[in-house]
N, C-alpha and C positions, 0 to 999 in steps of 0.2 A: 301500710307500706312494709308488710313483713320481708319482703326480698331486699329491701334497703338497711334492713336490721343485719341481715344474715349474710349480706354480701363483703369479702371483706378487700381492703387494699390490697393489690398485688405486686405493686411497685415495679419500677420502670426495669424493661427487657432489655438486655443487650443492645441486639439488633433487632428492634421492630420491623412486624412488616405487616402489610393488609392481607397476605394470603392468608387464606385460615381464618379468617376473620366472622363470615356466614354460619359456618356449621358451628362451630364454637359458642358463638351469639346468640343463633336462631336457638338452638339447644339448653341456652344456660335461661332466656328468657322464659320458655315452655315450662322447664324446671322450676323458675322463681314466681311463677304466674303475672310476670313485671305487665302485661296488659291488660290481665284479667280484669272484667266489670264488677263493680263493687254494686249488689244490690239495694246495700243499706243506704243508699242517700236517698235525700228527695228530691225530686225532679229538678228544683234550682241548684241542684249541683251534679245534675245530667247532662250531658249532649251527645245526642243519640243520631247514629249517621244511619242513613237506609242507604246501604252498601248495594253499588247496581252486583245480581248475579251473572256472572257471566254463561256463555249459552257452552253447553257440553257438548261442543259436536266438532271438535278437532283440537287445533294446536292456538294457546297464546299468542298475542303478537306484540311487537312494540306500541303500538296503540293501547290496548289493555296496560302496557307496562306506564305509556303513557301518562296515562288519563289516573289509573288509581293510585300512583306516585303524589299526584295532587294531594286525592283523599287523604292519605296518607300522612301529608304535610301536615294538613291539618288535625286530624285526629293526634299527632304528638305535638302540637303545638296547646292545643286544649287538654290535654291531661296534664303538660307540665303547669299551664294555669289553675291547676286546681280541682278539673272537674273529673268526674268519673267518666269512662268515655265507652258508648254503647255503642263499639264498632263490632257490627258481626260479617260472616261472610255466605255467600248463598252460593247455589249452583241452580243452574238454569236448564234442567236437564229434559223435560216436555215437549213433544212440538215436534213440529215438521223436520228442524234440523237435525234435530237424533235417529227419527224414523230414516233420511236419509242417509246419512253416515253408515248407520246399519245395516242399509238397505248394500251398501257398497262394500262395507268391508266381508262381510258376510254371503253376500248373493242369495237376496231370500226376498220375496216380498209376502205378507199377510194378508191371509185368507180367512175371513171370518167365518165363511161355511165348511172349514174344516176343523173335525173335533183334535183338543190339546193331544200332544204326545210327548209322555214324562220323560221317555227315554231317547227322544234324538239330541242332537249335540251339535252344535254347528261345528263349521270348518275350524280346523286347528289354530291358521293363521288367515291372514285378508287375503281372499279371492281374485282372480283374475278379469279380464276383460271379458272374457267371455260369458263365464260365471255370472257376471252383473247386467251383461245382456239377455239370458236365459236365466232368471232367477229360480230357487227354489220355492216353491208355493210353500208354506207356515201356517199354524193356528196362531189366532190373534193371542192369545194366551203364550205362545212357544215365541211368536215378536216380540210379545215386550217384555220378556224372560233375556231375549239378545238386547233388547233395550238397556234395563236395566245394569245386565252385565258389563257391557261395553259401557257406561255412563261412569262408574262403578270405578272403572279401571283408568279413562280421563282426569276424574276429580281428582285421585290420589295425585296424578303427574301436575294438574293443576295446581292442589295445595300445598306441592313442594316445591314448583316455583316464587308460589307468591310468598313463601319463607324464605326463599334465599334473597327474594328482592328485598325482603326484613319488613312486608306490611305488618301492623304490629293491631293485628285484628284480635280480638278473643274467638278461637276456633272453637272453645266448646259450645259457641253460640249460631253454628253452623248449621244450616238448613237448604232443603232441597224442593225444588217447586213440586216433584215426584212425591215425592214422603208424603206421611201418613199422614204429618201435622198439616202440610200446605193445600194436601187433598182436601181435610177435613173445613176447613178455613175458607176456601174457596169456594166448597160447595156450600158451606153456612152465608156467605156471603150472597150465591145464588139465589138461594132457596129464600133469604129475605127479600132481596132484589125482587123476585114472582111473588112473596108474599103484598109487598107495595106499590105492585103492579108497575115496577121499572124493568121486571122483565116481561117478555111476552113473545110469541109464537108466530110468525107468519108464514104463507105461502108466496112467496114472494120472486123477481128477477134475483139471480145470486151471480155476484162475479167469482166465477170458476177457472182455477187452474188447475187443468186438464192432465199434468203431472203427477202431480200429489193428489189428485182426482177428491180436491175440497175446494170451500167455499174459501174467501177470504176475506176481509174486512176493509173498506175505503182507507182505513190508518196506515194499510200495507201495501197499498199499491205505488208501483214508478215508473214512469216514464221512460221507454228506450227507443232513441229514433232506430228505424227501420225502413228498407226499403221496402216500395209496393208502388202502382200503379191504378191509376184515374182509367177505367173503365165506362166508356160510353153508351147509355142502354137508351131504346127507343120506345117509348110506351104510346099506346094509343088512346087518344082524347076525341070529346064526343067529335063526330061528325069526320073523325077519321085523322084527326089534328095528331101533328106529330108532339110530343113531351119528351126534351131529351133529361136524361139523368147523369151525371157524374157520382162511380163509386168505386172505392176501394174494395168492397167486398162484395163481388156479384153471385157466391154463391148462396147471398143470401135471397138472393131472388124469390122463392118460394117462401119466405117469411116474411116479405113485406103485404104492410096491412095498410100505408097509405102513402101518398106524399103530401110534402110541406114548404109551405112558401112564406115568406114575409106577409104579414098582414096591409104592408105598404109598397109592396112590389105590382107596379104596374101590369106587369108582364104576364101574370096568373090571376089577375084582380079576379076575372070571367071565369076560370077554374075553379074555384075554391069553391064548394057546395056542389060541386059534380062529381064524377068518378071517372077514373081512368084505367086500361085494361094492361095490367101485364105482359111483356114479351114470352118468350115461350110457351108460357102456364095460360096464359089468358085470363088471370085472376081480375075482378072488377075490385077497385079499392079507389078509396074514397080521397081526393084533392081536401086539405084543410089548411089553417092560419096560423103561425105563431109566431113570436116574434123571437124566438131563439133561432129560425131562419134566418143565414146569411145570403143576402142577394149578391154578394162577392164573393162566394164559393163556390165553385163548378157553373151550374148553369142556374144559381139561386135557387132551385126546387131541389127538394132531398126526396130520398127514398128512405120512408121510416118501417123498419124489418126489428121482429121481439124473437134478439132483441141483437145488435149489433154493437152498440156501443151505449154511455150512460146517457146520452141527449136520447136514445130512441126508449131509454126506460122513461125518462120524464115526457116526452111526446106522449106515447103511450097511455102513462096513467093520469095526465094531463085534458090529451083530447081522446079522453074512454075508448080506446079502440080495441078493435079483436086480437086476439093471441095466436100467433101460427111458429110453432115452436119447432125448429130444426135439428139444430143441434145436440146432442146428446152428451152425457157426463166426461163421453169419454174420449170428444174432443170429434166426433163420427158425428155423420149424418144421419139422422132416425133411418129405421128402415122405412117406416111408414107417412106418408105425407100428412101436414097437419090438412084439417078441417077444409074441404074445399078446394085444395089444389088437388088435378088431374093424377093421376097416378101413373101415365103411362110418361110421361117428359120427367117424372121427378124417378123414376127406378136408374135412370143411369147414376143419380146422385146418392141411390140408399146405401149408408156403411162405409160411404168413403169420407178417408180426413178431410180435414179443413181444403189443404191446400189440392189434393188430387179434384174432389169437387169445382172448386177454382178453374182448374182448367179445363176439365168436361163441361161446366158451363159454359165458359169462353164459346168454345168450341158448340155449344149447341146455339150459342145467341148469333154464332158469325156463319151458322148456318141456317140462321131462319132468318137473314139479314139484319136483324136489328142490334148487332155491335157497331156502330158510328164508328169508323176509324179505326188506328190503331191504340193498345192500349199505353197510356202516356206516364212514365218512370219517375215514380217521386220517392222523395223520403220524407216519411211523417212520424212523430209520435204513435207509440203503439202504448197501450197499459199491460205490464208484467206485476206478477205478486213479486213483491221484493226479495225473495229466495228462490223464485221458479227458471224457469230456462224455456217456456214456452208464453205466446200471447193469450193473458185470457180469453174467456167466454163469457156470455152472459145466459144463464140458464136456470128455470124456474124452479125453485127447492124451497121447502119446508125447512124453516131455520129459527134460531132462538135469537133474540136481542137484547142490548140494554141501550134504554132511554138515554141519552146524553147530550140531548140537547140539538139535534140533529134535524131535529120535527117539533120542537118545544122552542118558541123566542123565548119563554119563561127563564126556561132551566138555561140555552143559551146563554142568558143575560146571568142568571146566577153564576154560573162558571167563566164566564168571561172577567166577574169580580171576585170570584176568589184568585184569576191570574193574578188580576191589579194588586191583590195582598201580599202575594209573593212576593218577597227579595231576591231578584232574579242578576245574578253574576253571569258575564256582563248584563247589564240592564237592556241592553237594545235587543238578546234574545226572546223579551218577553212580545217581540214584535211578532215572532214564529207562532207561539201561542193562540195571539189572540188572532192572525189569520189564519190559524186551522180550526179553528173553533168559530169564529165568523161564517167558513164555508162550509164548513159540514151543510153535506146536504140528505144524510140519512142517518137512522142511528145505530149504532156498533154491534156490528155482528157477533158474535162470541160465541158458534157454534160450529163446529169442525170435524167435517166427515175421516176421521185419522185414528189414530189408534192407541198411543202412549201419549196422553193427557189425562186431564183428572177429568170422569166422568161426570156427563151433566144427570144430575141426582133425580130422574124422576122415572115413573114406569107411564103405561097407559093403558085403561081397558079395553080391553076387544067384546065386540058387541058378536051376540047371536050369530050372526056371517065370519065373524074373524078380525074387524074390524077395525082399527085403534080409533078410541076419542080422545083426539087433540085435545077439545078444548078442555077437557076436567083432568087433565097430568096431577097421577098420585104422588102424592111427597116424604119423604121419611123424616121421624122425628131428627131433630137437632142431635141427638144424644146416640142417635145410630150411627152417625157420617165419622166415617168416611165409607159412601158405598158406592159400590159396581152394579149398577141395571141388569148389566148381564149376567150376572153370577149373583146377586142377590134377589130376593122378592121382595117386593111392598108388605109395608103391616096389614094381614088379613089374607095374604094368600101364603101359596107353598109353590114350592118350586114344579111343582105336577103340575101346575097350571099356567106356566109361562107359554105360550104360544098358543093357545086351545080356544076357540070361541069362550066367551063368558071368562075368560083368565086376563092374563095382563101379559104385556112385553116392555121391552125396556126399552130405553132411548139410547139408539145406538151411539150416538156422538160424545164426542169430548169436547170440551169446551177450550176456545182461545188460549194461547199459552201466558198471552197479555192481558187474559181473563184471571192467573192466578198470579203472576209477577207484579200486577196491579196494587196486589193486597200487600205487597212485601215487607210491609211496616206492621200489618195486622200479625202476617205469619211469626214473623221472628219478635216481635214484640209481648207475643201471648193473647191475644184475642179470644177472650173467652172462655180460655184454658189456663192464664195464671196472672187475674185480675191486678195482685201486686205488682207485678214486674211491667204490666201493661199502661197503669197508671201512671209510674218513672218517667217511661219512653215515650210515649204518644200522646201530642202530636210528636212525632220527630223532630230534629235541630234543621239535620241539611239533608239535601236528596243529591251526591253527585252524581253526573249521566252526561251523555255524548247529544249534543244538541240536536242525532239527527233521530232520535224517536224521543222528541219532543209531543211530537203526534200520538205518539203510540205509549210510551209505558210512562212518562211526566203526566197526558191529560189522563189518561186511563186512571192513573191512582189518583189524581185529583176528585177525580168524576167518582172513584167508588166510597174516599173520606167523606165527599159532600154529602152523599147517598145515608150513606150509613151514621156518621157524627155528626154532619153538618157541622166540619169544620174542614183547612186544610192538613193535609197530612205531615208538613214541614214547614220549617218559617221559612228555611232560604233552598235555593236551586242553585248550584253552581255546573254550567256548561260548558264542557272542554270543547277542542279543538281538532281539527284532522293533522294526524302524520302522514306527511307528505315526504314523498322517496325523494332524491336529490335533483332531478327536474321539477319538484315542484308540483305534482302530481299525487293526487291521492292512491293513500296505500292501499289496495285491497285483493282479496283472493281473488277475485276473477281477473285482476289484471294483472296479474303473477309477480308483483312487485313487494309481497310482505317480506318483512325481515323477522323472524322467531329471536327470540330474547337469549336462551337460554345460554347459545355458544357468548355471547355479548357476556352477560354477567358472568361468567365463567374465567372469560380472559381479559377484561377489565376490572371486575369484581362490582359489586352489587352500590356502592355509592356512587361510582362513575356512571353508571344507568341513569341512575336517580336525580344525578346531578345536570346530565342532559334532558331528562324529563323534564325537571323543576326548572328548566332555562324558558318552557312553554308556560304562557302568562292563557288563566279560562278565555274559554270562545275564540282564543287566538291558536292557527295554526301554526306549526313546527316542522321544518326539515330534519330529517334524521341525515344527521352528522356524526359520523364515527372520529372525528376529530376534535367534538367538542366533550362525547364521550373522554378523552385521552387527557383532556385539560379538568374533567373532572378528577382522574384516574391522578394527574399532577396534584390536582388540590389535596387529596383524601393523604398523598403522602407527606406532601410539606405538613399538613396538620400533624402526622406522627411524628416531623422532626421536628419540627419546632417547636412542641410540645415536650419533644425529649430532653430538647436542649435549655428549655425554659426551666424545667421540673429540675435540670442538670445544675445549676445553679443555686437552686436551695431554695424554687419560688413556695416547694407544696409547703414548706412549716411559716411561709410569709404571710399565709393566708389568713384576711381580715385585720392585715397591720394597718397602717395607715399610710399613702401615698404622700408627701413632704416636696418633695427637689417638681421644679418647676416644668420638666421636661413629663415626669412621670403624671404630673397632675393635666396636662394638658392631653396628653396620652387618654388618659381618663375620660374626660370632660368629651372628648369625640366620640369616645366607645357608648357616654351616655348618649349622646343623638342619633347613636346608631341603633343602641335598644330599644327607642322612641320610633326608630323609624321602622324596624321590623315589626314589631309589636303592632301598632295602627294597620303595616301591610297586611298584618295576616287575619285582622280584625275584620278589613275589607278582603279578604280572600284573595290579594295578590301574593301568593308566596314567590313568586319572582320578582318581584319588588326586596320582600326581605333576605332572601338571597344573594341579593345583588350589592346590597347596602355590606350584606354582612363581609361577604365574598370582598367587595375592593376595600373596606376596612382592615380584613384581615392581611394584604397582601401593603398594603402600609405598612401593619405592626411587624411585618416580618422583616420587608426590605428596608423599612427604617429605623422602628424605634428599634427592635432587638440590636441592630447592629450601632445605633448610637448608644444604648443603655449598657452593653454585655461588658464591657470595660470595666462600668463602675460598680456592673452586679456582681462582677466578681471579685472584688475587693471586702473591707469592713467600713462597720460605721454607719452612720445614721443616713449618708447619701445610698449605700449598698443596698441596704434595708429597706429604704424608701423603693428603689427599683425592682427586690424582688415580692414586696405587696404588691407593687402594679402590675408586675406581670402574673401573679395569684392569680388576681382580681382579673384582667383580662383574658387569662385562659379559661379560667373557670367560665367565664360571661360568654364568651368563644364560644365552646365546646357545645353550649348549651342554646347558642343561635346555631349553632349549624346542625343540630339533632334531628331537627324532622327532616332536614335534608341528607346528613351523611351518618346514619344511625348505626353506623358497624364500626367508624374509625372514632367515632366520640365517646363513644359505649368505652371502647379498649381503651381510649386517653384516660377516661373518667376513671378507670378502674386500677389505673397505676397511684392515685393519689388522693382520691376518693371514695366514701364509702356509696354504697348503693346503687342505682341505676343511674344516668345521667336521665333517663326519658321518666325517672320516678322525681328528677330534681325541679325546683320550683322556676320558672321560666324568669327573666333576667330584667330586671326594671330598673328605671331611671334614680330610683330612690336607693338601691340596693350599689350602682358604681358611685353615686356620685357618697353616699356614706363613707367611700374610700380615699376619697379626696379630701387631704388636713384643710387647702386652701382653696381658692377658687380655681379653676383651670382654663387656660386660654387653648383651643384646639386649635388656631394657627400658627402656635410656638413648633408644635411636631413639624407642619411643615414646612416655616422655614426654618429648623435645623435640616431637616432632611435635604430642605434646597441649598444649603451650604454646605454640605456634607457629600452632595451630589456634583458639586462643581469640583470640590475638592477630586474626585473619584475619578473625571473625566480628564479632569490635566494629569493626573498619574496614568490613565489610557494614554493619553494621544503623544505621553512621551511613556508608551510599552513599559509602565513602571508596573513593579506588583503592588496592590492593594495596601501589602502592611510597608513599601517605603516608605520613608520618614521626609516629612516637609517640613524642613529646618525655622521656611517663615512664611508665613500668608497672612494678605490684608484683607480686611472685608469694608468695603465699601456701598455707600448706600445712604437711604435720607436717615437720619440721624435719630427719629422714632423707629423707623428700625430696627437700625443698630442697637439702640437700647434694648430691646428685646431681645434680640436676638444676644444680649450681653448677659441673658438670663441660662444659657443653654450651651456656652463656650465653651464650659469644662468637657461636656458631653461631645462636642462636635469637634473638639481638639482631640480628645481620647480617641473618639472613632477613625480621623483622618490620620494621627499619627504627626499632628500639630505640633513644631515644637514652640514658635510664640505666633500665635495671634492678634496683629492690630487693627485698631476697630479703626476707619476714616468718616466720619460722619460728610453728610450734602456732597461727597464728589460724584455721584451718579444717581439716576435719578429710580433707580432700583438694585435690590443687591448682587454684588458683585464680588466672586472672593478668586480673589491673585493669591499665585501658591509660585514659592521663587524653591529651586530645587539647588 
């Protein structure tokens, strides 16, 4: 604690105020290295956070401010207990969302068949409409040269907000999913994953979104109703029999290979093991059974086309049928007809989208009569990649995977028990868990036709013709990674031979961005790269994240610990909640409803943020309220008066005296159950629990005890004495429960009368107030003086008196135990009112009552 040596008293200012308070702080912390991780300890006296990174591909929001406010809490709640605290901070800067961003601010899309050029330069500043409709074609090399830049230029604006908000992360512990280390990690991770045969290679259906013209992974898909239309198609059955169809998508007509009925559907019993012919095309395709056929959908018989949606890929690989593949990457209909259908009905359909197809179909089926009807307006479920803006595809690609359990009851069953290990905050979250890993029904894609990701590490040789073999992918030593396929070669060739019969080429893909984010405990921990520092931290303590890629980056790093250590990667998960705008609607960019932090912490200042975050209890949502911002913005200041006015009185040289007079001890005695009660809250991870405790204790000691005790603190003698150790003792206690929540006004309190940091100070225990107390403390002594002192205050109201009038007499009335206690605190509650005698009436009412005669 060398900045606790060196930091010195600055003693109490003028006029305090909280402006100025962030730059001052965040600045004086950087300087003292007050969060910096201490490498020497040993692991039981680590707790290591795997800080989510956030994605680099625009602005902050209050959500981020949020959710890692939480973090936050805890990470200075645990280093004032003692521990070293391994909070680092990452950036998430790979992936489809950076490609995008760029792709707009810039107007440029990437072109891999065009060679680098050193010397272009993109626009000066972000492009217009048009510009991003008419993009500049780019070397892949010259994208992610704009990648990196633009990435580059975010993180900076990024890491000077999460300063001013005062997260009190160790930056030198900063890492990028980009960088060299995360590449290098990622890919070792890989290359073991293929060495234990958890990765592997298929040819396989791929759901594709036709935008970002990649595959995507089952973790990333959702759900968007949409309109569309029940289209009626009429198929013919032996002997001339009419088969009607209901579909959504008839331009997939030319790729269906069968239909399918319930295996208990009366109505087809006599179909199934026959074939039926196509409308337009005339294709013959074969009637079969299954029972993921609903006889309550359309007309009970489905039209099953490879591939239209994921029932027609399990149909398919199911009941072994043929392939008649339509659609094309780029969202187009092949020019060329698959296998078997006519070529002269399907040329009106070659090369047009989705939707123009649609309607040239229409139109050819309600011209060879077999459109039944008109077509009937629904709205259903459609599946979007959770970033895209169009409806998938389903389309047959060559792709990498990892084993997770998806095609494995084994491994299922394994991962569904390491959920059960978790400490999952709240606990009912762990319900999301294990029903997405229940339903997995394939296993995790992690290969992504895109461009700024970390390369999937392998090349492949080309045979005699030119030809790659998949199945033997060359691999680089461990010791070589981090490499590029494309710009590097395999051990044993040279770069002459990359594309040439008999030579190698590389594997153009990059890997899932939830393929390197997964690792983020490996990455920033040292894996492999600084066995010391590795051994401290991992497994980790906590993982905080946003309960809604539970799916995606919680099982993902589960699934690559268990892979790799066969252990979990954290003991606890804690899951935040959604910020919700003030109808009660979730906050997000597409529904133009985010609030950005920055003007907020700027004109409230940086505890008032924090202090409306920390009002959000995990997995529970939050309105964002600019008014309860304003009552944190109240709290942060009463802390510097009342602190002024405490210290004003001579509390700092009381500190550690001993509390005597029975108001002060009772004063005490509460402050202890209040450090019993924050302490257990944040044990279990409610910091709004200890917040709350802390928060309406302190708003007691302001509005009562100070104004009952400040009479007799300001005098001499052993009663004066006794009140400014108590209030020592409870400021100090104070200052240091409300630290992980208002860490810029308690910093500045602590520094007027104390040495060192308050967040380097030892966190506030039961045994540490009550050692302050000579006697025993009754904590309902405070509040009924406060309740006679409060009656007193309302009869000088309600006859428009001031405050400091003088009540010549008042009785207090009340049962007679009472009274005797409350005979303990008279002096105090006559000072405060301005009492001039006092008489006690014991049994005349049957609670207290105090008459004040003017």
């Amino acid at each position: 604690m060398t900045d606790t040596a060196r930091t010195a008293r600055t003693g109490v200012p003028e006029r305090p105020t909280l402006d100025g308070l962030e730059e001052s702080w965040a600045r004086r912390w950087q300087e003292d290295g007050t969060y910096a991780f201490d490498r020497t300890k040993q692991r039981s006296d680590v707790y290591a956070i795997d800080t989510p990174p956030p994605t680099v591909s625009g602005e902050l929001h209050m959500g981020h401010v949020f959710s890692y406010t939480h973090t936050d809490t805890v990470a200075r709640f645990q280093r004032m207990r003692g521990r070293t605290v391994f909070y680092p901070m990452g950036w998430d800067d790979n992936g489809l969302p950076t490609e995008r961003r760029v792709q707009n601010v810039y107007g440029v899309r990437p072109d891999p068949s065009l060679p680098y050029d050193p010397d272009w330069q993109p626009p000066a500043g972000p492009v217009g409409d048009d510009a991003r409709k008419n993009p500049t074609a780019v070397s892949r090399r010259n994208f992610i040269e704009l990648c990196e830049l633009l990435t580059a230029d975010d993180e900076q604006v990024f890491e000077a907000l999460w300063r001013r908000l005062g997260l009190s992360v160790d930056w030198s512990l900063t890492y990028t999913t980009i960088g060299r280390v995360a590449r290098a990690t990622s890919q070792r991770a890989f290359l073991r994953n293929l060495a234990r045969g958890e990765a592997y290679q298929a040819e396989a259906p791929t759901l594709w979104d036709v935008g970002f013209a990649t595959a995507v992974a089952q973790a990333e898909l959702e759900d968007r109703e949409r309109p569309g239309a029940y289209h009626r198609l009429r198929f013919t059955g032996p002997d001339g029999r009419e088969v009607l169809i209901d579909t959504t998508r008839p331009e997939l007509l030319p790729a269906c290979v069968a239909l399918v009925c319930h295996p208990d559907d009366e109505r087809y019993a006599d179909l199934v093991g026959t074939s039926v012919r196509t409308p337009v095309f005339g294709v013959e395709v074969p009637v079969r059974a299954h029972p993921l056929a609903d006889p309550a959908k359309g007309t009970g018989i489905a039209m099953v086309c490879t591939f239209g949606d994921l029932t027609d890929v399990t149909w398919w690989r199911e009941l072994q049928l043929d392939t008649r593949v339509v659609i094309g990457r780029d969202g187009r209909l092949l020019p060329e007809p698959p296998a078997g259908v006519p070529a002269q009905p399907y040329a009106a359909l070659a090369g047009q989208p989705v939707n123009g197809a649609r309607r040239t179909l229409v139109e050819l089926l309600r011209d060879a009569g077999d459109l039944v009807g008109a077509p009937r307006p629904i709205s259903h479920p459609v599946k979007f990649y959770e970033r895209g803006d169009r409806p998938l595809e389903i389309v047959s690609t060559r792709q990498w995977y990892l084993r997770n359990g998806g095609r494995d009851a084994g491994l299922r069953a394994e991962l569904l028990a390491r959920g059960a290990e978790l400490r999952w905050v709240p606990e009912h979250m762990k319900h999301r868990y294990d029903h997405w890993v229940g339903g997995l029904t394939g296993d995790w894609l992690v290969s992504r036709q895109r461009f700024f990701g970390v390369p999937v590490p392998v090349w492949y040789r080309l045979d005699d013709a030119g030809e790659p073999d998949w199945s033997q992918p060359l691999t680089p030593p461990e010791a070589m990674l981090p490499i590029d396929p494309s710009s590097d070669a395999p051990p044993g060739y040279d770069e002459a031979q990359r594309g040439v019969p008999g030579g190698f080429v590389g594997d153009p893909d990059v890997l899932d961005t939830w393929a390197t984010s997964s690792l983020s405990p490996q990455i920033v921990g040292g894996w492999e790269t600084d066995p010391d520092l590795f051994g401290r931290v991992f497994p980790m303590d906590l993982r905080p994240q946003g309960q809604e890629i539970i799916r995606t980056w919680l099982f993902a790093t589960v699934v690559r610990a268990h892979q790799e250590f066969g252990v979990l990667p954290w003991r606890d998960t804690v899951l935040s909640g959604w910020i919700l705008d003030p109808d009660r609607k979730k906050m997000s960019k597409s529904k133009g409803n985010v609030v950005t932090p920055m003007a907020l912490l700027e004109q409230h200042g940086s505890d008032a943020v924090r202090y409306w975050a920390a009002n959000g209890r995990p997995g529970m949502d939050l309105a964002f309220d600019p008014a309860q911002i304003k009552v944190g913005r109240r709290l942060a200041t009463k802390l510097l008066n009342a602190s002024k006015f405490a210290l004003g009185l001579g509390a700092a040289d009381a500190l550690r005296a001993p509390a005597t007079e029975p108001l002060d001890t009772a004063m005490l005695a509460e402050l202890t159950g209040v450090v019993g009660t924050a302490t257990a809250a944040f044990d279990a991870y409610d910091h709004t629990a200890a917040l709350q405790a802390t928060e309406s204790f302190f708003w007691r000691f302001c509005d009562d005890y100070i104004e009952l005790v400040k009479e007799r603190a300001y005098g001499t003698g052993a009663g004066a004495d006794s009140a400014r150790a108590a209030l020592a003792t409870a400021l100090s206690v104070q200052l240091r429960l409300f630290a992980p929540f208002l860490p810029f006004v308690t910093e500045e309190v602590w520094s007027w009368w104390r040495y060192g940091s308050v967040h380097r100070a030892t966190w506030p225990t039961t045994y540490e107030v009550g050692r302050a107390i000579q006697a025993p403390g009754d904590p309902e002594l405070l509040r009924l003086a406060a309740d006679a002192l409060g009656q007193v205050r309302r009869a000088k109201s309600e006859r428009k008196l001031s405050m400091k009038a003088e009540v010549p007499l008042a009785e207090a009335l009340g049962p007679a135990a009472l009274l005797d206690r409350l005979m303990l605190v008279t002096d105090d509650v006559r000072a405060a009112g301005r009492i001039g005698k006092l008489d006690l009436l014991p049994d005349r009412t049957g609670e207290l009552v105090i008459a004040c005669a003017f």
